[in-house]
C-alpha positions in Angstrom: 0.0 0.0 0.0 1.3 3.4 -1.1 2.0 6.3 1.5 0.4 9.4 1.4 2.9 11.9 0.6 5.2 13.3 3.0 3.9 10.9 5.9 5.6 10.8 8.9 6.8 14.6 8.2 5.5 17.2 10.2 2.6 18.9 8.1 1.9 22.0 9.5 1.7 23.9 6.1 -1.2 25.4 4.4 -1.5 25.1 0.7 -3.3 28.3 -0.9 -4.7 27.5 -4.4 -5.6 29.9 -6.3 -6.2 30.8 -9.9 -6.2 34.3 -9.0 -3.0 35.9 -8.5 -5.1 38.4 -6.4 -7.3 36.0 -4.1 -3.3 34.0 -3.5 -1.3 37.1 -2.5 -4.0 38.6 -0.3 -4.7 34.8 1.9 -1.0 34.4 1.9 -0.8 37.5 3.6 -3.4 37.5 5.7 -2.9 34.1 6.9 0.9 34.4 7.6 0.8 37.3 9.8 -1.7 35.1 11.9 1.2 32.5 12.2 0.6 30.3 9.4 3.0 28.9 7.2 1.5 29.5 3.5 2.8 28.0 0.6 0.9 29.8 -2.5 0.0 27.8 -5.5 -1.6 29.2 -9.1 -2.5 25.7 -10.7 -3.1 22.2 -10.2 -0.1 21.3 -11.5 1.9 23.5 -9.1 -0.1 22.9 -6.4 0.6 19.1 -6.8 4.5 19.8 -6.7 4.1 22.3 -3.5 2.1 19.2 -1.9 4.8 16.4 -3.0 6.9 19.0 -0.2 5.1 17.0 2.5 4.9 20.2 4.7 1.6 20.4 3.6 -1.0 20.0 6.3 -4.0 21.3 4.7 -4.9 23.0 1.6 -7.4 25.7 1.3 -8.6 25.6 -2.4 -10.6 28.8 -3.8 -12.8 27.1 -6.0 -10.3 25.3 -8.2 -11.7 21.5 -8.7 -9.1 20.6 -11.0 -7.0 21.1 -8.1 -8.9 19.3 -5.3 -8.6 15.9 -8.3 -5.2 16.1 -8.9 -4.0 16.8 -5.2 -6.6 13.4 -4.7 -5.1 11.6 -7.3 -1.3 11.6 -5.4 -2.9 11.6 -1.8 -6.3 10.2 -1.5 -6.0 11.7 1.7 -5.7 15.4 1.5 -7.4 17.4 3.8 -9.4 20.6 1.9 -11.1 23.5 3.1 -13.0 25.0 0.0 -13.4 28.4 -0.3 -16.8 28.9 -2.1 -18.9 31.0 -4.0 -21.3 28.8 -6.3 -19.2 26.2 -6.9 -20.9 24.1 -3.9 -23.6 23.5 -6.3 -21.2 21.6 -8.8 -20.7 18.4 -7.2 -21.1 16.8 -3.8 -17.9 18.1 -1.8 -17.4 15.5 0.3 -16.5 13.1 -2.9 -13.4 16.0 -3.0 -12.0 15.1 0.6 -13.6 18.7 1.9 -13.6 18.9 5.7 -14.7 22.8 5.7 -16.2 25.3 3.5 -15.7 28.7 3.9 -18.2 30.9 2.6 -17.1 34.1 0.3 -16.5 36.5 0.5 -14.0 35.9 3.3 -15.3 36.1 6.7 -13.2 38.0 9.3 -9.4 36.8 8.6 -8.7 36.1 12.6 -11.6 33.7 13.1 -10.5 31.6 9.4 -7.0 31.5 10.7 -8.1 30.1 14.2 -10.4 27.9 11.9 -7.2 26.9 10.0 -5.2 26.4 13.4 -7.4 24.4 15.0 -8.1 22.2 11.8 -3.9 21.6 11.5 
């Protein structure tokens, strides 16, 4: 039986997938200066190789389903928290490993990070 990438490590990263350069920059931000270590991804394809780092202890994924596939595909399983507009109406999250949606626009950026803290 394979092992999920970078098992054993310690995970305490958060992956930030993003299409929008915008949307990655701003989390990053925000979610570092609450004391999270952010590792920013633009694609699936990056976010795959940031992943294969095993530092990654969650992923927060704005929307991009290609994304929550591919990171499923190498680690069946990856924790997600989805950032969502409409695209909770595309397909049953839980089939994408989701464990938390956060609504958008963002909610207040201290309670997501405590979210994200807690969920780590």
């Amino acid at each position: 039986m394979n092992e999920p990438i970078g098992s054993g490590a310690k995970r305490s990263g958060i992956l930030v997938v993003s299409t929008d350069p915008a949307i990655t920059t701003l989390l990053t931000r925000a979610l570092s200066s609450h004391g999270l270590e952010v590792f920013p991804a633009r694609s699936a394809e990056n976010a795959v190789a940031v992943y294969a780092s095993g530092r990654i202890g969650l992923v927060l994924l704005d929307e991009d389903l290609r994304a929550a596939d591919a990171l499923r595909g190498v680690d069946p399983e990856v924790r997600i928290v989805l950032a969502a507009g409409g695209v909770l109406h595309e397909r049953p999250i839980a089939d994408l490993g989701v464990i938390w949606a956060v609504p958008k626009p963002f909610p207040n950026f201290v309670r997501l990070a405590a979210r994200l803290h807690e969920l780590l």
